[in-house]
C-alpha positions as CSV (number, residue, x, y, z in Angstrom):
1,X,101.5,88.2,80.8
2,X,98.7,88.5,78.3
3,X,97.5,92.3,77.8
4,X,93.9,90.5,78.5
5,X,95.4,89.7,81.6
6,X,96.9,92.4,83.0
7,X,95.6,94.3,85.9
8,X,94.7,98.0,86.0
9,X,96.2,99.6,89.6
10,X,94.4,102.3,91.5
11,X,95.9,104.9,93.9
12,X,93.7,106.7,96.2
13,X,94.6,110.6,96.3
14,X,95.4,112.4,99.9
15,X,92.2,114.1,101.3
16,X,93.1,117.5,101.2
17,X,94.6,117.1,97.0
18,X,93.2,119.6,94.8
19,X,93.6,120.2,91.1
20,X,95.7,121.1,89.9
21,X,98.4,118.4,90.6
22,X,100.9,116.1,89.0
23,X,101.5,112.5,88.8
24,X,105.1,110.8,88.5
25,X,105.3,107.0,88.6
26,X,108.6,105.9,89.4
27,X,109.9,110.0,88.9
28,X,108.2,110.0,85.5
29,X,105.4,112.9,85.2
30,X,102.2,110.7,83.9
31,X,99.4,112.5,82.0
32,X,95.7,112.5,82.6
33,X,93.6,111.5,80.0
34,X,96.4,109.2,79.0
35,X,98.5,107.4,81.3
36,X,95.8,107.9,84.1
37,X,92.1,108.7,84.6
38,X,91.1,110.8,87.9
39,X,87.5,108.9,89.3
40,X,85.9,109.7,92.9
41,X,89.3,110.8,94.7
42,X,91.3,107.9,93.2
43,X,93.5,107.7,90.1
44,X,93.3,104.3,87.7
45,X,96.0,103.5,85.7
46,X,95.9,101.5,82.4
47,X,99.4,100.2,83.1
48,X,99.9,97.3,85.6
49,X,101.7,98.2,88.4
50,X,103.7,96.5,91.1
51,X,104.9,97.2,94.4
52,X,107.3,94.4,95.8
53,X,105.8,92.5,98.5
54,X,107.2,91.9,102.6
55,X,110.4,90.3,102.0
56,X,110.5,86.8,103.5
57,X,113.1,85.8,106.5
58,X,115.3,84.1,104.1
59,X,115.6,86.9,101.3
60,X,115.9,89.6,103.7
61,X,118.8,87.7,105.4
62,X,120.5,86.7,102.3
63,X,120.1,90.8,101.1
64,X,121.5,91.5,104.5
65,X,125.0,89.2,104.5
66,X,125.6,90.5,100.9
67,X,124.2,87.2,99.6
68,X,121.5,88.5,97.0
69,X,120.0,91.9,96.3
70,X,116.4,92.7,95.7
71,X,115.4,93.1,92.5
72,X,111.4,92.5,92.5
73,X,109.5,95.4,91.0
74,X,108.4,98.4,93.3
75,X,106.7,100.6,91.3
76,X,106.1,104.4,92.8
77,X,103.4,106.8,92.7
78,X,103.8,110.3,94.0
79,X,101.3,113.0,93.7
80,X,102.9,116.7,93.7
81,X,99.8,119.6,94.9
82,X,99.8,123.0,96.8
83,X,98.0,123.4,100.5
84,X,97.8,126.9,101.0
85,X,100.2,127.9,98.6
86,X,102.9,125.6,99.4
87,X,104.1,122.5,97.6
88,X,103.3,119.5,98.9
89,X,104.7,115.8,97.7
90,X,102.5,112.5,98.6
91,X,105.0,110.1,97.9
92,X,105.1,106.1,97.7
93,X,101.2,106.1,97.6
94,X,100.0,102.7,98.2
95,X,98.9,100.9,95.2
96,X,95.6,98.8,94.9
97,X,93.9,96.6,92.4
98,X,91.4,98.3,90.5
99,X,87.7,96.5,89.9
């Protein structure tokens, strides 16, 4: 895929997130400014990323007898913060298309 064509993902942040935090996609801290952007409670990404769609009946039987694996790219965002003064982890965000 052209870079042209790629497209940018967005994450919308949990309500009660407050700076500071930290941003791992796929257990990799990401930096702002660089790898991300922070923009009305979401963050946008440069990079495209992927999570794999519903498996259809036929994959997820042929996963299930042993057939086939999955190997479609499932990209991860997770979003470490404190509440209160206790660590909390948003994991597996779910990941949109930006405008």
């Amino acid at each position: 895929m052209s870079e042209t064509a790629r497209q940018r993902a967005r994450v919308r942040l949990p309500a009660d997130v407050t700076r500071p935090f930290q941003v791992y996609v796929n257990g990799v801290l990401k930096r702002e400014g660089t790898d991300y952007v922070v923009r009305d409670g979401t963050l946008l990404f440069e990079d495209e990323l992927k999570e794999e769609g519903r498996l259809g009946i036929l994959r997820w039987t042929s996963i299930v007898l042993g057939i086939a694996g999955s190997y479609g790219r499932n990209d991860s965002v997770d979003v470490l913060y404190e509440v209160d003064g206790q660590p909390v982890v948003a994991a597996k965000l779910p990941l949109e298309l930006a405008p």
